[in-house]
C-alpha positions in Angstrom: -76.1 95.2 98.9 -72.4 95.6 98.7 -70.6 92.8 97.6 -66.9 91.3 97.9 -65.3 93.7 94.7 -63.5 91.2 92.1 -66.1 88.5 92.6 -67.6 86.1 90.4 -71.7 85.6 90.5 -71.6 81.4 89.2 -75.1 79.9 89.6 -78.0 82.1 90.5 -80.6 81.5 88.0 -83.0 84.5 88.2 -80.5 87.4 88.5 -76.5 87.6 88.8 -77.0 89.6 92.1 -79.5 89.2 95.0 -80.4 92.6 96.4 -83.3 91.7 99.2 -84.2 88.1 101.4 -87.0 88.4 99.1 -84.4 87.9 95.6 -83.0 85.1 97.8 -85.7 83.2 98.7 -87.0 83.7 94.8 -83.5 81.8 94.2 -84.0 79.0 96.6 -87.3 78.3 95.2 -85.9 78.1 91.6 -83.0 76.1 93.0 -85.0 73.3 94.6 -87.5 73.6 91.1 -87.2 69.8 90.5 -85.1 68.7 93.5 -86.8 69.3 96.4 -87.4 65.4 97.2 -83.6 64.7 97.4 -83.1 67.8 99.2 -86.0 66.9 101.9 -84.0 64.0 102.4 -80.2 65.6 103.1 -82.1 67.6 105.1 -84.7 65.5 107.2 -81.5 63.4 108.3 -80.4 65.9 111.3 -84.0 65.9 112.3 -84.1 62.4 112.6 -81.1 62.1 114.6 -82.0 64.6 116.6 -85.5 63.2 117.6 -83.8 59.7 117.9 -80.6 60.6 119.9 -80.7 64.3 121.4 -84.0 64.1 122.3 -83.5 60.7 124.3 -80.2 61.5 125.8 -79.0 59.7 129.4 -80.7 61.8 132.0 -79.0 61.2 134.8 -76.2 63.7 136.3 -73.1 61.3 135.7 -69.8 62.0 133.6 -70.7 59.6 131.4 -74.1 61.1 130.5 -72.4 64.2 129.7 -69.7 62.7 127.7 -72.5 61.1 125.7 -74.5 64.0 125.6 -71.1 66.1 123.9 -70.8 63.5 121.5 -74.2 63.4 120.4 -74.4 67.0 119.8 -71.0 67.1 118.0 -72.5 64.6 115.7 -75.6 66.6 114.9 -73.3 69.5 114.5 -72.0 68.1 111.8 -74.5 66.7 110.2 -76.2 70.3 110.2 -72.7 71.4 108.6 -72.6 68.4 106.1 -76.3 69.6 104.9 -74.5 73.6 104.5 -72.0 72.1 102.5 -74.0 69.8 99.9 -76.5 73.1 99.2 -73.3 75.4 98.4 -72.3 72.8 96.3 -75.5 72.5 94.6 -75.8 75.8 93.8 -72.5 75.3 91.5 -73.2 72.0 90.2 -76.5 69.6 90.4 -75.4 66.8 90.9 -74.5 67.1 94.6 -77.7 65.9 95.7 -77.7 63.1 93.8 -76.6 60.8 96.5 -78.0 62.6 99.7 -77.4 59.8 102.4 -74.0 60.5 101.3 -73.8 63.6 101.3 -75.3 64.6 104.1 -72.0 63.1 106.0 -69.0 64.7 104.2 -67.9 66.9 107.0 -66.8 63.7 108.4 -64.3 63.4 105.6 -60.7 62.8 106.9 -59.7 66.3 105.0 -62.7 68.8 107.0 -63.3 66.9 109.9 -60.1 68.1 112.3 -59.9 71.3 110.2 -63.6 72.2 111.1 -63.2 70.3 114.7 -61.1 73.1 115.9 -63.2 75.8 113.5 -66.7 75.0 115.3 -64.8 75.2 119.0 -63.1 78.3 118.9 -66.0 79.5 117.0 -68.9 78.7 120.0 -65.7 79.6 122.6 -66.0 83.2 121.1 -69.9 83.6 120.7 -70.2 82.2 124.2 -67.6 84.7 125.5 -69.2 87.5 124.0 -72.0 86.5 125.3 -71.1 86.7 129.0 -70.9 90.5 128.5 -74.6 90.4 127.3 -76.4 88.0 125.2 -76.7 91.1 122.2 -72.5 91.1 121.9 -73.2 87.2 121.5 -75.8 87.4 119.1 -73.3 89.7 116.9 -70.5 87.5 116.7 -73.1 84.3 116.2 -73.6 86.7 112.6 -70.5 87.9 112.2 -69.0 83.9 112.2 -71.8 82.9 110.1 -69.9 82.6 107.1 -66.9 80.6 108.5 -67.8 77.0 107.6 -68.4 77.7 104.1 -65.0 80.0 104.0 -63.3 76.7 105.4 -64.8 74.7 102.6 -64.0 76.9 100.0 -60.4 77.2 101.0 -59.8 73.6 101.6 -61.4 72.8 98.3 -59.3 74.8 96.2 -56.5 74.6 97.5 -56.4 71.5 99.3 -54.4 72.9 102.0 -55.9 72.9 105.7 -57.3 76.7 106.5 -56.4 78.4 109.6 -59.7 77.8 111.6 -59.0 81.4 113.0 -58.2 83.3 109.5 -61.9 81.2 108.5 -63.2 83.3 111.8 -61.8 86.6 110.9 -62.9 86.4 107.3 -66.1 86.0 108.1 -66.1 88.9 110.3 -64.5 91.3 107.2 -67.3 89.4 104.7 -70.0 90.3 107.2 -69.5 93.7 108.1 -72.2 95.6 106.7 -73.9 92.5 105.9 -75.2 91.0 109.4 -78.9 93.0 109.7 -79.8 91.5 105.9 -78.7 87.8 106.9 -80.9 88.8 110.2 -83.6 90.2 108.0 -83.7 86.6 105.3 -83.6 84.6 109.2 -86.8 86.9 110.4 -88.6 86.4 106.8 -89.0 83.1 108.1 -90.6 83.6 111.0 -94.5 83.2 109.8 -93.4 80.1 107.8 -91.9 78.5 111.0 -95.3 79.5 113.2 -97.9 78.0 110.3 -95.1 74.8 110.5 -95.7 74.6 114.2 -99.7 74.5 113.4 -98.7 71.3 110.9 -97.5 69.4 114.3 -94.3 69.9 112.4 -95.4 68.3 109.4 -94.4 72.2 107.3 -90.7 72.0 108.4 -90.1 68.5 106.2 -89.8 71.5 103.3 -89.3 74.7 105.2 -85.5 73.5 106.6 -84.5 72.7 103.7 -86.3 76.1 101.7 -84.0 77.8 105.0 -81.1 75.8 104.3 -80.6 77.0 100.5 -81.1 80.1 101.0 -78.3 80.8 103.6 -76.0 78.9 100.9 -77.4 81.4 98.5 -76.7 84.3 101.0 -73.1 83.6 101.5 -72.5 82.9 97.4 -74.3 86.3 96.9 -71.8 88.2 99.2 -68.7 86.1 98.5 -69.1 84.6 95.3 -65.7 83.0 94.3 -63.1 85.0 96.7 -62.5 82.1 98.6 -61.8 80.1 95.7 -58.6 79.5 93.2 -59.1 81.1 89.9 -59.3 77.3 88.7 -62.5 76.6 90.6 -63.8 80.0 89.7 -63.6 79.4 85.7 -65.4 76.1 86.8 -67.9 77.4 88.5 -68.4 79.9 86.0 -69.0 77.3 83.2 -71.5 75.3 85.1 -73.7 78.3 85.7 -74.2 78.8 82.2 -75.7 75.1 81.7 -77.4 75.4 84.1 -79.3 78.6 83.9 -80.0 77.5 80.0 -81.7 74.3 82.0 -83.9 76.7 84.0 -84.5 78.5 81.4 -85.9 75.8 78.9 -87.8 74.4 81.8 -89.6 77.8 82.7 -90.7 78.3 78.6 -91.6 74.9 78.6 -94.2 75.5 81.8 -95.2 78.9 80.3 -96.2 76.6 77.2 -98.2 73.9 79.0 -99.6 76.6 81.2 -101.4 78.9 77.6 -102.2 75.0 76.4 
């Protein structure tokens, strides 16, 4: 996998670099080792306002229907993009998840919200413009945008300074060239997982979204590690990993231990 040259790898805990969706999902599963009840709840929260909300929106043709209908989605939109921004976060430090409910609603925060307002409509202007050539061109710009929410975050958190939503776009593109057909590749891993889900009448997905969830985090630390950061949050970063690998560490000896007992 090529990766951003000058970067930092902070908190993986089974190898500095993630080569194959397989290494990355290995990751998320050591990631969630202990946490996966409070990360079942940031996650479950879109779900439930989507079922609750979305799912019984006005259906009659009006202008107020639609209106309602925008808003509704724009909340769920950012909800989805709350839950993306507590797992990057966890991967550098654990105790993001300790107040999920919280968490869950941070893109709301007065410092992202207009920032990422103008970053998710220019971004869904594009893909759906691209997409009037042919849904393919769409498809490619959906990947090669993927990354632009976390840039934004990293950005605005290190420097505190509002990002140009359109630089967020356009570094996504450069961190994404070459990299689109392995985030593709981790989304298609997933596709048995989703079918037996489906056979669970959806009961599989309460830990499947959030198994997905961690590991795009982990995809976009593996391929931009700190670039987006100051050299401040970097060190941090840095530091943190080292506590925490020791944790995994000690816990996996400890298991190996019980398990010969």
């Amino acid at each position: 996998m090529h990766l951003v040259e000058g970067m930092i790898k902070m908190n993986f805990l089974t190898n500095d670099i993630l080569y194959t969706s397989g290494d990355i999902k290995r990751e998320a599963k050591a990631q969630l080792s202990r946490y996966w009840r409070k990360a079942i709840v940031l996650s479950i929260i879109p779900g439930i306002f989507s079922i609750l909300f979305l799912g019984n929106a006005v259906q009659d043709q009006s202008l107020f229907a639609d209106v309602v209908d925008i808003i509704l989605n724009a909340i769920h939109t950012f909800l989805l993009v709350g839950v993306s921004f507590t797992m990057i976060d966890f991967i550098r430090r654990r105790d993001a998840l300790s107040e999920p409910l919280r968490s869950v609603l941070q893109a709301f925060r007065s410092d992202y919200f207009v920032g990422l307002f103008k970053l998710i409509i220019y971004k869904y202007l594009y893909i759906f413009l691209w997409s009037l050539l042919l849904i393919i061109p769409g498809i490619i710009k959906g990947y090669a945008y993927a990354q632009a929410e976390f840039i934004y975050k990293d950005k605005m958190d290190s420097s505190g300074i509002q990002p140009d939503p359109k630089e967020c776009l356009r570094e996504s593109e450069e961190l994404m060239k070459g990299q689109k057909m392995r985030l593709f590749a981790l989304n298609f891993s997933f596709l048995g997982w989703m079918i037996l889900a489906i056979f669970t009448l959806g009961i599989g997905l309460i830990w499947l979204i959030p198994y997905m969830q961690i590991s795009e985090a982990i995809f976009y630390e593996n391929i931009a590690g700190s670039s987006f950061l100051t050299d401040d949050f970097g060190e941090d970063f840095s530091d943190r990993a080292d506590s925490s690998k020791e944790e995994f560490r000690q816990t996996s000896t400890l298991n190996e231990e019980v398990g010969k007992d």
